[in-house]
Each structure stands twice: as structure tokens, then as C-alpha cells.
N, CA and C atoms of all chains as a GROMACS GRO file, in nm:
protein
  597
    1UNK      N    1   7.175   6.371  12.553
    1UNK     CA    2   7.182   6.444  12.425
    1UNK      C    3   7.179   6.595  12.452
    2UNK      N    4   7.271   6.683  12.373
    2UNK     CA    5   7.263   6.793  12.446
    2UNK      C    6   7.190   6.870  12.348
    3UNK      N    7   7.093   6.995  12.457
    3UNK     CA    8   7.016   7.052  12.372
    3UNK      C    9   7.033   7.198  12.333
    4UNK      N   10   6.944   7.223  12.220
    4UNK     CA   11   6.991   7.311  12.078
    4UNK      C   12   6.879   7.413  12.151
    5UNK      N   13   6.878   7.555  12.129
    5UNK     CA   14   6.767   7.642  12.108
    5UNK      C   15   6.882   7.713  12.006
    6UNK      N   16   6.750   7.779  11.923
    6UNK     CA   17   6.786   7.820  11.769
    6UNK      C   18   6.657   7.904  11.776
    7UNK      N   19   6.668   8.058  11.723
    7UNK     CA   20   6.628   8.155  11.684
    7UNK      C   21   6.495   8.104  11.579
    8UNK      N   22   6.369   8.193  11.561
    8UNK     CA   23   6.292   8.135  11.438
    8UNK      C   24   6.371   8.133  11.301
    9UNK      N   25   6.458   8.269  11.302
    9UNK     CA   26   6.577   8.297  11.213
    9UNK      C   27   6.675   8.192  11.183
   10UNK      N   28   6.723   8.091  11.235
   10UNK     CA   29   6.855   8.023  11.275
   10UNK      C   30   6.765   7.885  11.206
   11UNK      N   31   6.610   7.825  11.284
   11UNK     CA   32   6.601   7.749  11.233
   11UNK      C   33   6.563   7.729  11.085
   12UNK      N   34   6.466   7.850  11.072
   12UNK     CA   35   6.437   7.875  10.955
   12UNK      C   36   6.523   7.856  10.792
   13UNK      N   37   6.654   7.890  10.822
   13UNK     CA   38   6.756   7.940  10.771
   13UNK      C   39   6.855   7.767  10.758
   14UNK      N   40   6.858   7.720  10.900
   14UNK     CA   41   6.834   7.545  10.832
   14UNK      C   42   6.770   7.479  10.758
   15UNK      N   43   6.641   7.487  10.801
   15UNK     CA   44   6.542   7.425  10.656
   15UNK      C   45   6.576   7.474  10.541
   16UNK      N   46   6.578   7.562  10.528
   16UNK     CA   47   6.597   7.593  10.378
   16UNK      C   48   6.693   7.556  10.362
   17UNK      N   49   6.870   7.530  10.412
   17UNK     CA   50   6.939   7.483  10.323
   17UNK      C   51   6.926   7.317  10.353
   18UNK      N   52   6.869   7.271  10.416
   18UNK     CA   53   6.890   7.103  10.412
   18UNK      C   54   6.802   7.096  10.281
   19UNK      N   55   6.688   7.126  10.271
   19UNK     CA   56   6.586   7.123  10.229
   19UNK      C   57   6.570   7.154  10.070
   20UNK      N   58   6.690   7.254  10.011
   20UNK     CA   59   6.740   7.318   9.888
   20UNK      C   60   6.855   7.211   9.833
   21UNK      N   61   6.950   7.141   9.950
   21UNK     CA   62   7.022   7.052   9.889
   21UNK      C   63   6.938   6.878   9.854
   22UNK      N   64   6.854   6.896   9.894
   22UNK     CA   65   6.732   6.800   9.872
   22UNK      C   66   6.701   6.807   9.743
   23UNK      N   67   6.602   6.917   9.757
   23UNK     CA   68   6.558   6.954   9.592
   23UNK      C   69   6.681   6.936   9.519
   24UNK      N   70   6.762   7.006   9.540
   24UNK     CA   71   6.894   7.050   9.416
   24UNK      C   72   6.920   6.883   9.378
   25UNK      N   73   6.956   6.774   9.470
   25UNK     CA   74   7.023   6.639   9.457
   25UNK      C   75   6.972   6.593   9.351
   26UNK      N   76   6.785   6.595   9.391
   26UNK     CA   77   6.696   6.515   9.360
   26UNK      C   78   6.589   6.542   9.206
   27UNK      N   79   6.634   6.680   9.141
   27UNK     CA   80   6.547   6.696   9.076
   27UNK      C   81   6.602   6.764   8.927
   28UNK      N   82   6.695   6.777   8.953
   28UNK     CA   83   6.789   6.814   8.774
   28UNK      C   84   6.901   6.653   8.764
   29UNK      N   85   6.927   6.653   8.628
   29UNK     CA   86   7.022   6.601   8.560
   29UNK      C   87   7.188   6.590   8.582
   30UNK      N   88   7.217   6.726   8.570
   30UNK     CA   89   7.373   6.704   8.579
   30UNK      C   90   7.411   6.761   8.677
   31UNK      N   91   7.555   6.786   8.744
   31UNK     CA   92   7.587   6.837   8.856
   31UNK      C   93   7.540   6.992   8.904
   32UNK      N   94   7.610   7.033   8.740
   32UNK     CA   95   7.594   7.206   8.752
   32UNK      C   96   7.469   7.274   8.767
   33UNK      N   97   7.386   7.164   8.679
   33UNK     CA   98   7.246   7.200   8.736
   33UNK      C   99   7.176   7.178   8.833
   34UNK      N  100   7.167   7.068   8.922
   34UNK     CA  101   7.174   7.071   9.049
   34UNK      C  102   7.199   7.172   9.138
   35UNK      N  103   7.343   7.214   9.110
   35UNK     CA  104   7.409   7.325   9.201
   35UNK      C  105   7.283   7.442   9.221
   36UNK      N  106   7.306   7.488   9.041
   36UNK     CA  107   7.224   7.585   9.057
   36UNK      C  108   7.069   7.638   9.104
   37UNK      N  109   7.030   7.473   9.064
   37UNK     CA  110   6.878   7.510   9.141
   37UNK      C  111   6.910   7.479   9.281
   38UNK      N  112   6.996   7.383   9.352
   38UNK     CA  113   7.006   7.423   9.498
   38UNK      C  114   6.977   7.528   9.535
   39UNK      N  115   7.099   7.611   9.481
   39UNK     CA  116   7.101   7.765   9.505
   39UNK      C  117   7.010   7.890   9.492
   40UNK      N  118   6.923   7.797   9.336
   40UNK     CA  119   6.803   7.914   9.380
   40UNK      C  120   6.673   7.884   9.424
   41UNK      N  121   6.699   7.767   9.479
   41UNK     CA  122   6.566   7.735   9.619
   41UNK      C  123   6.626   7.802   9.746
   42UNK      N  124   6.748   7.805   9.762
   42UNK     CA  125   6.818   7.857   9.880
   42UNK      C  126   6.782   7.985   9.900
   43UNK      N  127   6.790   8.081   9.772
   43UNK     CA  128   6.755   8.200   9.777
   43UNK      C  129   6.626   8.232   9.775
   44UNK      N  130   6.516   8.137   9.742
   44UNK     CA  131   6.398   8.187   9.730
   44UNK      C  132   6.331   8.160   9.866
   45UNK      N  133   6.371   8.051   9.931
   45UNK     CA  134   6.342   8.014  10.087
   45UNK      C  135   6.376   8.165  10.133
   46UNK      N  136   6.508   8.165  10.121
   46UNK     CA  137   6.584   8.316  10.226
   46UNK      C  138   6.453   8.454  10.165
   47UNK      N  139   6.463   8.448  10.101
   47UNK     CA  140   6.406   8.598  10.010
   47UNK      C  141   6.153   8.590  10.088
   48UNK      N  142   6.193   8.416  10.091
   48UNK     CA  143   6.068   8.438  10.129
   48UNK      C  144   6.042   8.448  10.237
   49UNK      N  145   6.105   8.383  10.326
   49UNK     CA  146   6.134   8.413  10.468
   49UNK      C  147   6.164   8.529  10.484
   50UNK      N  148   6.228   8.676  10.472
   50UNK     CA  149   6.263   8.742  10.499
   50UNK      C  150   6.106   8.852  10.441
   51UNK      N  151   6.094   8.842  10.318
   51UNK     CA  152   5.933   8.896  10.262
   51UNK      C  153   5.824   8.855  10.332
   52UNK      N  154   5.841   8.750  10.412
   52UNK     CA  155   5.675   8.715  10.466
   52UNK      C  156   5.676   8.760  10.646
   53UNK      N  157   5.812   8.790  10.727
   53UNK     CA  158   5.857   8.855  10.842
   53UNK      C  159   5.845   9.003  10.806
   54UNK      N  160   5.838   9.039  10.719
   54UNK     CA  161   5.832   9.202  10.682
   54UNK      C  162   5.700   9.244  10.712
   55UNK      N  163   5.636   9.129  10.633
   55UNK     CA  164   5.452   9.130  10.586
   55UNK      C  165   5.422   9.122  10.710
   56UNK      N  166   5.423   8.999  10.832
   56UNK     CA  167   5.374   9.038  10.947
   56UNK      C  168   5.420   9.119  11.060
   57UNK      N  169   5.537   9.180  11.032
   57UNK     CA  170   5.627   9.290  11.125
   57UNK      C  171   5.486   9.434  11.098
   58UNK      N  172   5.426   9.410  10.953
   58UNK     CA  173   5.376   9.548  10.910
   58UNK      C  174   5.257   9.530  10.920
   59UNK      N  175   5.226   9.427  10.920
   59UNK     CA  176   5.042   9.362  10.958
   59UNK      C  177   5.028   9.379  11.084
   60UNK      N  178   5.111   9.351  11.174
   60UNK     CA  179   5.110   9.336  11.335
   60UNK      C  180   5.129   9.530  11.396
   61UNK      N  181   5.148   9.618  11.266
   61UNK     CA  182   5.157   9.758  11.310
   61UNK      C  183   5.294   9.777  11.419
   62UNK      N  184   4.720   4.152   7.193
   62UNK     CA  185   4.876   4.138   7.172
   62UNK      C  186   4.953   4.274   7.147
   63UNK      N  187   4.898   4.355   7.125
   63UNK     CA  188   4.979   4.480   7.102
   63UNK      C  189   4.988   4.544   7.224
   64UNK      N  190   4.846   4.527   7.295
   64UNK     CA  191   4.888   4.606   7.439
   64UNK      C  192   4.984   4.496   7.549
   65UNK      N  193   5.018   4.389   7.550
   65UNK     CA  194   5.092   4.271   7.595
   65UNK      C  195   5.235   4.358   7.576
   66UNK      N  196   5.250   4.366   7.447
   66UNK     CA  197   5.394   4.447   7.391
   66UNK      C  198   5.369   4.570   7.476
   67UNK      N  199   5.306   4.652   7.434
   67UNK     CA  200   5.303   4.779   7.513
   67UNK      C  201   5.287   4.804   7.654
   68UNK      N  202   5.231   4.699   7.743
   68UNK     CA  203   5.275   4.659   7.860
   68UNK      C  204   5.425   4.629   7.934
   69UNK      N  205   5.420   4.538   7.843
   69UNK     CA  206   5.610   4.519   7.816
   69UNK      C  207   5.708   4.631   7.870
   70UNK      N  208   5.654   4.732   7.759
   70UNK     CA  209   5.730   4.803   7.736
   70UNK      C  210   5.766   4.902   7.833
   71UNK      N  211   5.606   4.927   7.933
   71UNK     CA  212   5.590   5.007   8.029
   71UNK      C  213   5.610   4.982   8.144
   72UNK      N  214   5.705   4.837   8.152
   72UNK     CA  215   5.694   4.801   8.312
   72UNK      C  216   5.842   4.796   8.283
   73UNK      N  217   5.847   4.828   8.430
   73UNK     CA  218   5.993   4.836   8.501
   73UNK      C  219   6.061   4.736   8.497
   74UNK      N  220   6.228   4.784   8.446
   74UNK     CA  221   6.323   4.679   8.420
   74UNK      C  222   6.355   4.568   8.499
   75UNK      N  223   6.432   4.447   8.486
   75UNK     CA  224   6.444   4.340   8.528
   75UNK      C  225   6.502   4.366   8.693
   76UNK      N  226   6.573   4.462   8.704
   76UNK     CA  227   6.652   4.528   8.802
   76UNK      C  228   6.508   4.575   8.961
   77UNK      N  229   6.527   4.435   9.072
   77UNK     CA  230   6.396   4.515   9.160
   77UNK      C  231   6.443   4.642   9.210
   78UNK      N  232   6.291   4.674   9.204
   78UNK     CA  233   6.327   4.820   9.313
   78UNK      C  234   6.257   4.830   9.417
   79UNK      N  235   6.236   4.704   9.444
   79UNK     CA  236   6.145   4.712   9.584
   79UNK      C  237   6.266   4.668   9.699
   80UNK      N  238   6.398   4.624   9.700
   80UNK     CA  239   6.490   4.647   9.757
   80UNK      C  240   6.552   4.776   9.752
   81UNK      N  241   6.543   4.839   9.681
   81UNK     CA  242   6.625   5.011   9.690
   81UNK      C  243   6.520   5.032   9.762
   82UNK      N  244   6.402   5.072   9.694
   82UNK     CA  245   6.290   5.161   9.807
   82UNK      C  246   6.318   5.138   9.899
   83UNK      N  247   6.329   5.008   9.968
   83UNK     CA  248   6.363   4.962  10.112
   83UNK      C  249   6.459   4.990  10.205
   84UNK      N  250   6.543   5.015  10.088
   84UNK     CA  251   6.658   5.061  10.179
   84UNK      C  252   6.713   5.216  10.192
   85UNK      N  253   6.611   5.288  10.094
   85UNK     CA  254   6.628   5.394  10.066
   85UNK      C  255   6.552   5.468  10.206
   86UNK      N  256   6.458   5.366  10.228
   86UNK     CA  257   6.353   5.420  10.373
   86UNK      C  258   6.450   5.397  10.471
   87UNK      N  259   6.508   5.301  10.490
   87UNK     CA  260   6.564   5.258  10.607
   87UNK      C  261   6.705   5.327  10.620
   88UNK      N  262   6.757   5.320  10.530
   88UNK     CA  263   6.895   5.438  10.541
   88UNK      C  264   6.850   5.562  10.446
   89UNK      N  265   6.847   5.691  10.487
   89UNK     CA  266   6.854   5.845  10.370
   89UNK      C  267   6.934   5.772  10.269
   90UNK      N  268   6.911   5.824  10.152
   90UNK     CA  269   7.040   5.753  10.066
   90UNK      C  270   7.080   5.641  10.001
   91UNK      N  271   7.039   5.562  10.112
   91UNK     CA  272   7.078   5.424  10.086
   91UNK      C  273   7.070   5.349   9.939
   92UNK      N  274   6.990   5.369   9.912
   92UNK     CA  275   6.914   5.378   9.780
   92UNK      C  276   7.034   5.427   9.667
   93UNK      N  277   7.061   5.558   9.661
   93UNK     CA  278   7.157   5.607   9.604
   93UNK      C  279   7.323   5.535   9.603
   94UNK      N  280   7.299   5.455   9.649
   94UNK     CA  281   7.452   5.392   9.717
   94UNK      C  282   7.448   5.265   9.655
   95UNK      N  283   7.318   5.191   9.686
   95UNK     CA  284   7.309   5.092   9.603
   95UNK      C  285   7.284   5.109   9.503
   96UNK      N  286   7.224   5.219   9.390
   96UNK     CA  287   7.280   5.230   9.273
   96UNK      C  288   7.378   5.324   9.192
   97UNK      N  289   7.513   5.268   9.298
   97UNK     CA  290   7.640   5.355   9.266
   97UNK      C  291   7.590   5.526   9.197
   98UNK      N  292   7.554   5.573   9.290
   98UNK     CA  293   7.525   5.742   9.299
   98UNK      C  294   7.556   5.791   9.420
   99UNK      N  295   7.696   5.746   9.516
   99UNK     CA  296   7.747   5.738   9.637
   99UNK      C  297   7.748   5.909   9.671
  100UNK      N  298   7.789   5.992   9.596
  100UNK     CA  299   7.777   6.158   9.576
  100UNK      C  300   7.636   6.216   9.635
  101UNK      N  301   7.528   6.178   9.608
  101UNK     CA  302   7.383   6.206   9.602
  101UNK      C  303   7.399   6.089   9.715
  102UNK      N  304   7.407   6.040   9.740
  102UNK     CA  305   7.322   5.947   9.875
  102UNK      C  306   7.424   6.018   9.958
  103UNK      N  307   7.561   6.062   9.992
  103UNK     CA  308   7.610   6.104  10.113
  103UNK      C  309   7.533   6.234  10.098
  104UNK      N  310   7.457   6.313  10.023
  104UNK     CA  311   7.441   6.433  10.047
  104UNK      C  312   7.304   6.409  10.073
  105UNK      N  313   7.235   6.346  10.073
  105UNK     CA  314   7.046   6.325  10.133
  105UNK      C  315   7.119   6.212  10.229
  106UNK      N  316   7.248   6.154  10.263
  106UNK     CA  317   7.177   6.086  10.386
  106UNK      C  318   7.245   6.206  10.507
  107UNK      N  319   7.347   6.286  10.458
  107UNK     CA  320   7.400   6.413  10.553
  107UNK      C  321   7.253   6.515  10.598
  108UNK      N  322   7.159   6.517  10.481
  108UNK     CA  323   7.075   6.654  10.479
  108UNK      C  324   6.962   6.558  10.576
  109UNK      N  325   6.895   6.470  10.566
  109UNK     CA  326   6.819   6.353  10.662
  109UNK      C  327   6.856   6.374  10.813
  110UNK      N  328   7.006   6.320  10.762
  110UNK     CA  329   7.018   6.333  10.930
  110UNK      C  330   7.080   6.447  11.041
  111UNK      N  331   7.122   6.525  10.967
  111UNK     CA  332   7.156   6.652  11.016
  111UNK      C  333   7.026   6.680  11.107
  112UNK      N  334   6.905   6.680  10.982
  112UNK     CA  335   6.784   6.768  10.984
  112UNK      C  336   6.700   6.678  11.094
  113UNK      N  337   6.721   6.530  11.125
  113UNK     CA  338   6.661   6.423  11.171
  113UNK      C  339   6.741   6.519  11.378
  114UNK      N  340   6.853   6.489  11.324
  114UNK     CA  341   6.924   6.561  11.457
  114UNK      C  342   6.922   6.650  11.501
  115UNK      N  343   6.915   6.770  11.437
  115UNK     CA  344   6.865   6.880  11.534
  115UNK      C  345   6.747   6.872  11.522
  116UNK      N  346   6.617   6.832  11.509
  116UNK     CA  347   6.494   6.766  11.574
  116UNK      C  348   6.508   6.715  11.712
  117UNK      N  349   6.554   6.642  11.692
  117UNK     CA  350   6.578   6.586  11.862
  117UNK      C  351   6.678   6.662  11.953
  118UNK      N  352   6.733   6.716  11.906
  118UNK     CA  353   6.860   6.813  12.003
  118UNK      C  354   6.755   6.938  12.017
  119UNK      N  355   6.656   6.963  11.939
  119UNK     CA  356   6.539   7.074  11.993
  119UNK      C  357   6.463   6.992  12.103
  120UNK      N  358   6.469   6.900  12.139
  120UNK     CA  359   6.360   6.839  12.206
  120UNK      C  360   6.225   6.817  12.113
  121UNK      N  361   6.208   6.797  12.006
  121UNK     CA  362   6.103   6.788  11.956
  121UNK      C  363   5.977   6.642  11.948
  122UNK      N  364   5.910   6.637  11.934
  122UNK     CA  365   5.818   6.544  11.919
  122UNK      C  366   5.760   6.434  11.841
  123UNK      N  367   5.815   6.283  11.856
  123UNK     CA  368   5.690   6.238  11.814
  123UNK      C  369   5.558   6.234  11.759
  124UNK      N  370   5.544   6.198  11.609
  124UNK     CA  371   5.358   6.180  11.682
  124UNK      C  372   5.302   6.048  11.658
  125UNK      N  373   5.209   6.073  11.777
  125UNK     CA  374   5.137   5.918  11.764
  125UNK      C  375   5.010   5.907  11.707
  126UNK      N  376   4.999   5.784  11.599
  126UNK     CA  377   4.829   5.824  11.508
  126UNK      C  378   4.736   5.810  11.672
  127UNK      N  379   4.656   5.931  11.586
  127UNK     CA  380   4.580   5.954  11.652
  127UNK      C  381   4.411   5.990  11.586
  128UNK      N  382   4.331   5.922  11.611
  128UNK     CA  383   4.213   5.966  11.504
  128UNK      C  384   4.085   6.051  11.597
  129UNK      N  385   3.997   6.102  11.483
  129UNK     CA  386   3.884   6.199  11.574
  129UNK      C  387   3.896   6.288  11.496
  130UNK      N  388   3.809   6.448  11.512
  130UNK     CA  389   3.777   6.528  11.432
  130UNK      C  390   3.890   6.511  11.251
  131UNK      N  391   3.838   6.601  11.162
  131UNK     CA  392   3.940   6.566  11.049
  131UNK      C  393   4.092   6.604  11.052
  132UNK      N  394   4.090   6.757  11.118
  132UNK     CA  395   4.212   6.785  11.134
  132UNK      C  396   4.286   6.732  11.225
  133UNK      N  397   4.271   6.654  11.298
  133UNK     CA  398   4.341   6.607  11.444
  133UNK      C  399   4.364   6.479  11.353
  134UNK      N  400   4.290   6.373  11.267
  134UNK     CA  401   4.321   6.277  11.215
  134UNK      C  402   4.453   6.343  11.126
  135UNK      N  403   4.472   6.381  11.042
  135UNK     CA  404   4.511   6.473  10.945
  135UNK      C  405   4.710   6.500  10.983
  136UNK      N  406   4.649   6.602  11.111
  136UNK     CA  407   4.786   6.617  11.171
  136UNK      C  408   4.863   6.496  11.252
  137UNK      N  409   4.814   6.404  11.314
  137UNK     CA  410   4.844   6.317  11.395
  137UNK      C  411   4.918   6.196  11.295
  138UNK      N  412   4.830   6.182  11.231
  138UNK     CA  413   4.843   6.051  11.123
  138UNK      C  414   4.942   6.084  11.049
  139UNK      N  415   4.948   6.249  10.976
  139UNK     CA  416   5.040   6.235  10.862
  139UNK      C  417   5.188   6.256  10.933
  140UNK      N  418   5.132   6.327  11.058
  140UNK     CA  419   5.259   6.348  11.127
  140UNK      C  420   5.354   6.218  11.162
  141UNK      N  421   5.246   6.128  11.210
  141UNK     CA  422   5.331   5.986  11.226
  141UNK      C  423   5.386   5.950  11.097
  142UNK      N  424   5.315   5.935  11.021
  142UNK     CA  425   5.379   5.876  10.855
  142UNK      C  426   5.540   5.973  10.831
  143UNK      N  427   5.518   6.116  10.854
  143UNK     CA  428   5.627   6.208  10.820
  143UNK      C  429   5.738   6.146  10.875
  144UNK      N  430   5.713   6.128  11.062
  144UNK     CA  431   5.815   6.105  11.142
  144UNK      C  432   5.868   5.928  11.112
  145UNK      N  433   5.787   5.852  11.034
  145UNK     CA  434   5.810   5.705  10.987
  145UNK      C  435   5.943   5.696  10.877
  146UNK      N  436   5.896   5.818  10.805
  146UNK     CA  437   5.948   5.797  10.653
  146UNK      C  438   6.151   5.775  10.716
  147UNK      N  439   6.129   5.870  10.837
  147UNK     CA  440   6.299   5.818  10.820
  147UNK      C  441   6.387   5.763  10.873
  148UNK      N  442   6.303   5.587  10.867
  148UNK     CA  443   6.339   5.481  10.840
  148UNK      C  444   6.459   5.480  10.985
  149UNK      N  445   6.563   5.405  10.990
  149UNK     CA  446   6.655   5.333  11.073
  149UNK      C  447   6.644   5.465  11.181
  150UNK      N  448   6.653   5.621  11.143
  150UNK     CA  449   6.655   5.685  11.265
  150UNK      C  450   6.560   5.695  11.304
  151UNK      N  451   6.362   5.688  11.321
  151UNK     CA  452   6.307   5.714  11.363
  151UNK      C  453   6.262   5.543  11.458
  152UNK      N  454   6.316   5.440  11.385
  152UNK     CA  455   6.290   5.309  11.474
  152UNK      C  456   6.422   5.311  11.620
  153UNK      N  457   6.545   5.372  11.533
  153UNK     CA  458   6.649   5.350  11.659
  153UNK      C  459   6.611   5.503  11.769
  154UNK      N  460   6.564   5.599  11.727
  154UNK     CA  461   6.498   5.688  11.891
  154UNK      C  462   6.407   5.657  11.917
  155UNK      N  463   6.319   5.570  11.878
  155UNK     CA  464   6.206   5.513  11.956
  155UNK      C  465   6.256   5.367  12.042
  156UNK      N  466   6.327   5.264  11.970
  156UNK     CA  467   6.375   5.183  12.059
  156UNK      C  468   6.479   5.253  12.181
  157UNK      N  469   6.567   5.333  12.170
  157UNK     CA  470   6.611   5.393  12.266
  157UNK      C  471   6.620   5.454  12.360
  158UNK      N  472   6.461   5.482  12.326
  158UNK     CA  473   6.401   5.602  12.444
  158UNK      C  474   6.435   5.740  12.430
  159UNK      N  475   6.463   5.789  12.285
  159UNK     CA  476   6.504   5.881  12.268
  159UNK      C  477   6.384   6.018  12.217
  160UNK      N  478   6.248   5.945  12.171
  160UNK     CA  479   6.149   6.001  12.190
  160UNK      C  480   6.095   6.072  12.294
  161UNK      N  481   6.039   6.214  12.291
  161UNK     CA  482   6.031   6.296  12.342
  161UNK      C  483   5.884   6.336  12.382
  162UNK      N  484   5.841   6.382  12.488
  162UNK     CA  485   5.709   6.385  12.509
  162UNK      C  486   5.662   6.532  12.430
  163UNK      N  487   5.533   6.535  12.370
  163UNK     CA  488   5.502   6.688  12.332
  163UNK      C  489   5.535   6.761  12.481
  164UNK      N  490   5.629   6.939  12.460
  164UNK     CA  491   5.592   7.019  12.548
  164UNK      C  492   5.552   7.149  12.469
  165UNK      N  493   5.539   7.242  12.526
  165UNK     CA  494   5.490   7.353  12.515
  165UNK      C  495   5.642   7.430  12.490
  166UNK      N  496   5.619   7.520  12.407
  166UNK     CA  497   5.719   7.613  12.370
  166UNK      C  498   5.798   7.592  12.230
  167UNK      N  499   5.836   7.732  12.184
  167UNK     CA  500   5.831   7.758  12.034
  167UNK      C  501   5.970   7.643  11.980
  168UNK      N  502   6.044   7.656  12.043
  168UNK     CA  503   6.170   7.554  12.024
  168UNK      C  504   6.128   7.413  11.965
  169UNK      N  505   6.097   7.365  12.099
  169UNK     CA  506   6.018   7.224  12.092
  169UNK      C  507   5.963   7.193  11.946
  170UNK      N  508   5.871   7.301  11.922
  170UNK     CA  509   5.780   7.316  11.811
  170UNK      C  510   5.823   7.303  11.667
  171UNK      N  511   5.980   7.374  11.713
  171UNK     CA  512   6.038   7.415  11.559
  171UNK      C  513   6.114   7.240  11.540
  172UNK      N  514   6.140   7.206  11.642
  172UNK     CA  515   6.188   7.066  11.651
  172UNK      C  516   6.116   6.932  11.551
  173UNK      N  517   6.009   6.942  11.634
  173UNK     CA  518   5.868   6.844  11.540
  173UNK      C  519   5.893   6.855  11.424
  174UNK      N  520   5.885   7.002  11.406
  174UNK     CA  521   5.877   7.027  11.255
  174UNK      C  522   5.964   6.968  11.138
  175UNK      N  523   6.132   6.979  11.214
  175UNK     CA  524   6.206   6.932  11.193
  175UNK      C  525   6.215   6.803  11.130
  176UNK      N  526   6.151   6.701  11.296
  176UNK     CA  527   6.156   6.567  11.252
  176UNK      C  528   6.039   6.541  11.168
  177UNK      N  529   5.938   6.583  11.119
  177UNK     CA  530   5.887   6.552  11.008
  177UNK      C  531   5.905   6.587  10.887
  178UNK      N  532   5.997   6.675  10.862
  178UNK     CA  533   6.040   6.755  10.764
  178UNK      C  534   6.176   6.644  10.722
  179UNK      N  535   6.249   6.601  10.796
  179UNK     CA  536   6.357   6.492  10.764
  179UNK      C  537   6.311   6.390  10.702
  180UNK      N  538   6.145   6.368  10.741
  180UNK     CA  539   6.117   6.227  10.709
  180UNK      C  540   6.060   6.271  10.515
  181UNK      N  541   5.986   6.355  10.536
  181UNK     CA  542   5.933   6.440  10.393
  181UNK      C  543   6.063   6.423  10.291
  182UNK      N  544   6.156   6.478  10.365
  182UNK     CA  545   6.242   6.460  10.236
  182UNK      C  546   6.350   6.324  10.202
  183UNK      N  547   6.293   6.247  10.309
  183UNK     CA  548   6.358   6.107  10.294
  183UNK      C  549   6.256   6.056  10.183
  184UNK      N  550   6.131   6.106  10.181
  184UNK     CA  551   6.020   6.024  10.093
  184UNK      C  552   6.093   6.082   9.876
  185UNK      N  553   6.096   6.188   9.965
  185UNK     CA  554   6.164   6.260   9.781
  185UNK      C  555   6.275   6.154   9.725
  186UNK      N  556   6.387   6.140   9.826
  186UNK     CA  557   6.523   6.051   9.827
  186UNK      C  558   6.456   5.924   9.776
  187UNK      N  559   6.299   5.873   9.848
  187UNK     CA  560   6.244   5.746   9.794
  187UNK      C  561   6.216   5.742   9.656
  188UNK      N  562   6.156   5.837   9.623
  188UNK     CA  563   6.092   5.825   9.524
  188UNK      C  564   6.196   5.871   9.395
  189UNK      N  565   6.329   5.958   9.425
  189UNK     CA  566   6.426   5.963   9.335
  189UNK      C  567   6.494   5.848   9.309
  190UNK      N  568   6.491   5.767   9.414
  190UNK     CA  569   6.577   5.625   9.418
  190UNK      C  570   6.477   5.507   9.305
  191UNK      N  571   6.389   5.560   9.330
  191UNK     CA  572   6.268   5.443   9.225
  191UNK      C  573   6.273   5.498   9.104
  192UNK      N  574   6.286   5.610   9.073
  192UNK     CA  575   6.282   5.614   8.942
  192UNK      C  576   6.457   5.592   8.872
  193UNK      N  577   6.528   5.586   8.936
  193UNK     CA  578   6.677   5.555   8.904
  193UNK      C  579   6.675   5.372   8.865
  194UNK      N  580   6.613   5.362   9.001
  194UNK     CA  581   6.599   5.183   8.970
  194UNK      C  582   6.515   5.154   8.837
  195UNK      N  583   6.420   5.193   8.846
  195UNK     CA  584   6.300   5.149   8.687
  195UNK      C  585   6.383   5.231   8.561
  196UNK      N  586   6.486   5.300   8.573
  196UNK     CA  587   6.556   5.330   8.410
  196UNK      C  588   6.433   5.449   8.400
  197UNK      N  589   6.369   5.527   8.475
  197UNK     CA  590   6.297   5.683   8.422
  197UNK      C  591   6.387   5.770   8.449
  198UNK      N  592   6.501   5.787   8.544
  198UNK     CA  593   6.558   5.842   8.544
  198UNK      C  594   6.662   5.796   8.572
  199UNK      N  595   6.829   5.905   8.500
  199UNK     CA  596   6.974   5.833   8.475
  199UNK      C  597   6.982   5.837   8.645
   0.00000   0.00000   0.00000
């Protein structure tokens, strides 16, 4: 099996979208709505990931 | 007699769902497929196993229950349950030898995570598949 190395960035950035089309499948009604909350778990993963690397980039001095 | 009726009323339709659950564990999806929602089961059994696969293409880990202090019960145990939940791939890399020993290093690490994180959201896929079967949800 051949093997993967992936950035904290790279994997990170997987979870959230496997993980957003999860939620999105599994937790609204119709398609469009689905879509859209996919999309804004996608963005809130990305937005938090990127806000909480800031927080310890600035904690760590 | 009224709560008999109202019992009735509150139990799940004639339709089992202890065959979807089952198969919903054992295949991502599966569940979704058997109740013609083929759209939604290729897309949790793609997101399962994608996520099931690069777990193991990280080299990531197994876990085996393990009991003793709370947190070591905690992590070990739920970790096994996590890495259980997903069903046909976590029995076919263990019969295969495709299980991986814990090592050291951040990769590895992000791997585990992985394969318990595949299994977590195979349990959501479960539990969306049961309420489709019992008529709570279309």
C-alpha cells in the first residue's frame, strides 16, 4: 500500500471536507439544503482551522 | 388501553431496521441503498472510505481495548469502538494484515485520527439510516 504524508494543513483540510459532506448528506431535508449546509460546515472547519493556527502562532510568541 | 394505542403509535413501522442498521455498519451507505437513497449512500460510502483510506495510506493505527486508569480506558476503548464502527473495512484490514502497529510521529497520528473519524461518521450514516427506516425521517 503506498504511503501518504500530508501537511497538518492538507490533512486538516480533508477532514473537513469528508466530514462537511457527512453532515451536509445526513442532516437537512432537500438537496439544496444539504448543499448549503455542506458548504457552511466546510467554511466554518476552514475559518476555524485557520483562527485557532493564528491563536497558537501568537500564543507560542 | 389508551397508552396500548399510544404505544402503537410510537413504535416503529412494520418495515425492520435492524437489517439496514446492519448493513449500514457493514457497508458506509449501505443502508441508504437499501432504502433507495442510492445519491446519499454513494456519497457517505465515498466520504467513509476515502477517509477510511487515507488512514491507512498514513500508516495509522489500530486500537486495541485496553482498560486501566480512566483516560487510557476512555481512549483505547472508544478508540476501538470508533475504528469498529466501519464495519466491512475495518474487519477486511484486520483479516488482511493490513493493521498497523502504533509508531511515533505526527503523520501516523493524523492517520488514527483518520481511521476513527471514518468510523464516527459511519455511526451518523447509522443512525440517519434508522431514522429513514422507522418513517422519522423522509
Amino acid at each position: 500500500m503506498p504511503k501518504m504524508n500530508l501537511s497538518h494543513f492538507e490533512a486538516a483540510i480533508l477532514f473537513a471536507l469528508f466530514s462537511s459532506v457527512v453532515l451536509g448528506v445526513i442532516t437537512k431535508r432537500t438537496d439544496e439544503e444539504r448543499l448549503r449546509y455542506g458548504v457552511r460546515c466546510f467554511a466554518y472547519f476552514v475559518a476555524a482551522l485557520i483562527g485557532l493556527g493564528w491563536l497558537m502562532k501568537l500564543g507560542h510568541g | 388501553m389508551a397508552t396500548n394505542v399510544k404505544a402503537q403509535a410510537e413504535a416503529p413501522p412494520a418495515r425492520g431496521w435492524y437489517g439496514v442498521v446492519l448493513l449500514a455498519w457493514l457497508v458506509p451507505g449501505g443502508g441508504h441503498f437499501l432504502l433507495k437513497r442510492p445519491g446519499r449512500g454513494a456519497l457517505l460510502l465515498a466520504s467513509v472510505a476515502i477517509m477510511f483510506l487515507l488512514g491507512l495510506m498514513m500508516r495509522g493505527a489500530m486500537f486495541q481495548p485496553q482498560t486501566g486508569d480512566v483516560l487510557t480506558t476512555i481512549i483505547y476503548c472508544g478508540g476501538f469502538l470508533g475504528d469498529l464502527a466501519s464495519g466491512l473495512f475495518y474487519l477486511l484490514t484486520v483479516w488482511l494484515g493490513y493493521a498497523q502497529p502504533d509508531m511515533a510521529g505526527h503523520v501516523h497520528d493524523y492517520g488514527t485520527k483518520f481511521l476513527v473519524a471514518a468510523g464516527l461518521l459511519n455511526v451518523l450514516a447509522m443512525v440517519d439510516a434508522y431514522e429513514i427506516a422507522t418513517g422519522e425521517k423522509e
